[in-house]
C-alpha positions as CSV (number, residue, x, y, z in Angstrom):
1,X,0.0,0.0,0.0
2,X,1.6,3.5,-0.4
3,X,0.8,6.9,1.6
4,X,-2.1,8.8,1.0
5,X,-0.2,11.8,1.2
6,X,3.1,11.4,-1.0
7,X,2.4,8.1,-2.6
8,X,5.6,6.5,-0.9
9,X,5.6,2.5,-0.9
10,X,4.2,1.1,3.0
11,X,5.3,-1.6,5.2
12,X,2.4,-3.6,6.3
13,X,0.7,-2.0,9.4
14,X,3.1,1.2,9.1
15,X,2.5,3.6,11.5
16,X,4.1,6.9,9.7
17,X,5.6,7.2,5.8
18,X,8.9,6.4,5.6
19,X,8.7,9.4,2.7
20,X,7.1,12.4,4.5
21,X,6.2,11.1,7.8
22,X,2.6,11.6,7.3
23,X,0.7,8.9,10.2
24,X,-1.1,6.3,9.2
25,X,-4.2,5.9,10.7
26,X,-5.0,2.2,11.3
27,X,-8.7,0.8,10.7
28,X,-10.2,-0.3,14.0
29,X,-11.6,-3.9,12.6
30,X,-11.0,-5.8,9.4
31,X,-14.9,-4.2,8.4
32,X,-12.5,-0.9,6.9
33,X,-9.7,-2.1,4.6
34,X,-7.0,0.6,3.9
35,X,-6.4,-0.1,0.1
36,X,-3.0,0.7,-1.9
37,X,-4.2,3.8,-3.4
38,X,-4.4,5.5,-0.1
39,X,-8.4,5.0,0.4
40,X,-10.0,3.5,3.4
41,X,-13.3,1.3,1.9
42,X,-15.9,-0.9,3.0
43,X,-19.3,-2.0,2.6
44,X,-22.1,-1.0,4.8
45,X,-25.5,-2.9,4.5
46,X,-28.4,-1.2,6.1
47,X,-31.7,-2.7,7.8
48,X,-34.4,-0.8,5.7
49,X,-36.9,-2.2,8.5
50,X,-35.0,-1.7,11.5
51,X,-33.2,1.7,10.4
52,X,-35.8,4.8,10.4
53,X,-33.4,6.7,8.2
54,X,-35.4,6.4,4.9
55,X,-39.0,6.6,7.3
56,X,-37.1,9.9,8.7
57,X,-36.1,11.5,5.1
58,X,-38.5,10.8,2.9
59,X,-41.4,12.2,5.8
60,X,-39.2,15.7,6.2
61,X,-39.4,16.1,2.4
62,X,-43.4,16.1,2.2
63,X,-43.9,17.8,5.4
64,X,-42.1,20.7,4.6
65,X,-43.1,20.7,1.2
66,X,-46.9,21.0,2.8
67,X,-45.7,23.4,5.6
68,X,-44.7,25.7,3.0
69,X,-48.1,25.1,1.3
70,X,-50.0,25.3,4.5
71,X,-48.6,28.5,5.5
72,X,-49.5,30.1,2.6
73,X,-53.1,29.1,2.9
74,X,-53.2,30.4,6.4
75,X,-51.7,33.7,5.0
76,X,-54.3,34.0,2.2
77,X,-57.0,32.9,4.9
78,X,-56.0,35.7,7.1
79,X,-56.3,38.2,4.8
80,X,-59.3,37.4,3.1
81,X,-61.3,36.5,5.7
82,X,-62.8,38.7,8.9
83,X,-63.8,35.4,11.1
84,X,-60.3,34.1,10.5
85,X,-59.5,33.7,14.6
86,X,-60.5,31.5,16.1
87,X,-62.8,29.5,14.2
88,X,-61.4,29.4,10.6
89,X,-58.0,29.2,12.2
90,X,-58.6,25.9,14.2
91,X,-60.1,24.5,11.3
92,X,-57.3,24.8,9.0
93,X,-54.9,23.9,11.7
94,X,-57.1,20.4,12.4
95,X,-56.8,20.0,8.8
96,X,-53.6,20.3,8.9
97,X,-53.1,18.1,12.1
98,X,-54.9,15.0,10.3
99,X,-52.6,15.1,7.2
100,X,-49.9,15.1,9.2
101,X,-51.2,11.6,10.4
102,X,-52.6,10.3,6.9
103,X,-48.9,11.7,5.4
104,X,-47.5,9.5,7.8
105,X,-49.3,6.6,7.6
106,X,-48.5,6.9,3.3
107,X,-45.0,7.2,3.8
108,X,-44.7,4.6,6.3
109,X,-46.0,2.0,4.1
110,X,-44.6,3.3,0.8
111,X,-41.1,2.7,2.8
112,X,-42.1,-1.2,4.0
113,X,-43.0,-2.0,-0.1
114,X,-39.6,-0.2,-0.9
115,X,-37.9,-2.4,1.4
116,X,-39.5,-5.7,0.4
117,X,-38.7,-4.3,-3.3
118,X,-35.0,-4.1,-1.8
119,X,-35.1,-6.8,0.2
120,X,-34.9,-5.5,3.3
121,X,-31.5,-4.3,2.7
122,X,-30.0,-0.8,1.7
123,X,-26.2,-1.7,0.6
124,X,-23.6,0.3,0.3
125,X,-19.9,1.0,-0.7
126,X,-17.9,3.6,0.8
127,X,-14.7,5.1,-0.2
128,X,-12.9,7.6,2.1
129,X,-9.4,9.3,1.7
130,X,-7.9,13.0,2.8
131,X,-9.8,15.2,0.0
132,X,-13.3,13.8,0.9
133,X,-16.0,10.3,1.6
134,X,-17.7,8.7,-1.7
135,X,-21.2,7.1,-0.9
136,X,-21.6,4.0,-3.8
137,X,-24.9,2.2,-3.7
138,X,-23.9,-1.5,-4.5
139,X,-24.0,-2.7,-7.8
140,X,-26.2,-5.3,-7.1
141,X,-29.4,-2.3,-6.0
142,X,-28.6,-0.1,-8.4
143,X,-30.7,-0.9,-11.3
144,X,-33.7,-1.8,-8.5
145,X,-32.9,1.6,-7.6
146,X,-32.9,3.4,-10.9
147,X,-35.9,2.1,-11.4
148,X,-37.9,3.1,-9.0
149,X,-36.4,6.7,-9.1
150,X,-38.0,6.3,-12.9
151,X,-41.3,5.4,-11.7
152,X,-41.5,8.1,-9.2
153,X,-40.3,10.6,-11.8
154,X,-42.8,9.6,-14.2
155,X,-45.4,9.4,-11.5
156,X,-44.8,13.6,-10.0
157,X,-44.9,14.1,-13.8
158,X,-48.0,13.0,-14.6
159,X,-49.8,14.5,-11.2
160,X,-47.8,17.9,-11.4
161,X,-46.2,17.2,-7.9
162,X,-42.9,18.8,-8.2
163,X,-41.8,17.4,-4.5
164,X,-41.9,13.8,-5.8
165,X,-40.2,14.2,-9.0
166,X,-37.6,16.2,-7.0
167,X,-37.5,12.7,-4.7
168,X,-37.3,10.4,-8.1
169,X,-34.3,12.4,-9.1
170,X,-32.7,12.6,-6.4
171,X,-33.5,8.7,-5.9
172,X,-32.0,8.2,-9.4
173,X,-28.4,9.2,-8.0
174,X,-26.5,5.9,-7.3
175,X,-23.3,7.5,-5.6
176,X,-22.2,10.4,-3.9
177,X,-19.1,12.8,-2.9
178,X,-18.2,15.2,0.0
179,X,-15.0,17.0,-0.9
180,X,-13.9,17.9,3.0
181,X,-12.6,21.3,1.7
182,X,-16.4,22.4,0.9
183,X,-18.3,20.9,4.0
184,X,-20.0,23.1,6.2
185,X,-21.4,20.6,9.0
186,X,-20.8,17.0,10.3
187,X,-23.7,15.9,12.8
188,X,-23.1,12.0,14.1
189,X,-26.3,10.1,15.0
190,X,-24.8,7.1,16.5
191,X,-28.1,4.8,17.9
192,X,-28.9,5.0,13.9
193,X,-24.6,4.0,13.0
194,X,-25.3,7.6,10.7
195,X,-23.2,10.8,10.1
196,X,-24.8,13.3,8.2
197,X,-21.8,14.8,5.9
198,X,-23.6,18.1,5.0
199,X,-22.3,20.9,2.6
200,X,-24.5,23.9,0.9
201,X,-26.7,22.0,-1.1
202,X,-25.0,18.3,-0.7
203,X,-26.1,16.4,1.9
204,X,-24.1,13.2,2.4
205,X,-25.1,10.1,4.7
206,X,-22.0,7.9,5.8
207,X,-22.9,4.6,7.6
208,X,-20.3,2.8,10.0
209,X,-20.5,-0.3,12.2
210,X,-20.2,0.4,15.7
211,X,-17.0,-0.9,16.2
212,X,-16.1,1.4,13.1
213,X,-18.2,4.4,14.3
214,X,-16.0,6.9,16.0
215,X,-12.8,6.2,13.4
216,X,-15.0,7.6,10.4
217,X,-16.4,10.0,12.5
218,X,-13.1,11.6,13.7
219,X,-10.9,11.2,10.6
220,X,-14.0,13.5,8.6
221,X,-14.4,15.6,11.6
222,X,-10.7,16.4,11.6
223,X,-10.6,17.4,8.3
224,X,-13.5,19.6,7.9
225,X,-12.5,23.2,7.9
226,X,-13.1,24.8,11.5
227,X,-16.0,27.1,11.6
């Protein structure tokens, strides 16, 4: 293997370059393998039924997208209306309050059909060196994966609703980079083995193992500019 940094040649389990002196930081289990061309990688398969991550994302999209919406309405309402409080206010915030609940019960079992599409599993290659972390969904769920980014494309097409074509496209990405230089958060959510690599209009998820958890976390953390 050779150094990330200079490229100089490694002994096995080397603890600086005999080149520049740069440490090498070794992987905590054999989960992480660090590979000749200075990149750290492994393979992360996640529990679509036991991991609320995709539950989690795919709810904030719609509920913001109909916060926005509702706010508006209320806006209008108030305005245009001289019984607005309290009356015509409570009713639009009950309506409000039961899709909420029907949004939730939609999304909840749109995310159990994805995962038996799946089969049960998200999978997932990472690849991590000192410029920034590559999220790679597995060969073997891309093409399950493309197409039902397609479908949900086709299906916001047809209806007009912009916030599920945006979800199709964005569904349609297989892989995904965070150059460290250009990050402007990390946040770790360890019960859920999840750090959230965010940048300006990137947002990155990075999975780990436990045992894995707090090297990934620290060597992105420690190379993500200060704020």
């Amino acid at each position: 293997m050779n150094c990330p940094k200079c490229g100089c040649a490694l002994r096995q389990n080397a603890g600086f370059c005999p080149g520049c002196g740069n440490a090498v930081i070794q992987p905590p289990s054999r989960n992480i393998v660090f590979c000749p061309d200075g990149k750290y990688r492994w393979v992360y398969e996640m529990s679509l039924l036991k991991n609320p991550t995709v539950f989690f994302l795919v709810w904030k999209i719609f509920f913001f997208v109909f916060l926005g919406i509702f706010t508006f309405i209320i806006i209008l309402d108030a305005v245009n209306s001289y019984d607005f409080f309290p009356d015509r206010l409570l009713g639009d915030l009950k309506f409000f309050g039961i899709f909420v609940v029907g949004m939730t019960v939609i999304v909840a079992v749109s995310v159990l059909i994805y995962a038996a599409i799946m089969g049960g599993k998200y999978c997932v290659l990472f690849e991590m060196d000192e410029q920034g972390v590559r999220h790679i969904q597995h060969p073997k769920q891309i093409k399950k994966a493309q197409a039902l980014a397609d479908l949900a494309v086709l299906a916001g097409f047809a209806t007009g609703n912009l916030s599920v074509m945006g979800m199709g496209m964005n569904g349609a990405r297989t892989e995904m980079y965070s150059e460290f230089g250009k990050v402007r958060s990390v946040k770790a959510y360890r019960r859920r083995n999840l750090i959230k690599v965010n940048e300006v209009l990137n947002h990155n998820q990075v999975y780990a193992e436990k045992e894995d958890f707090d090297f990934v976390l620290n060597y992105i953390s420690s190379r993500v500019p200060k704020k």
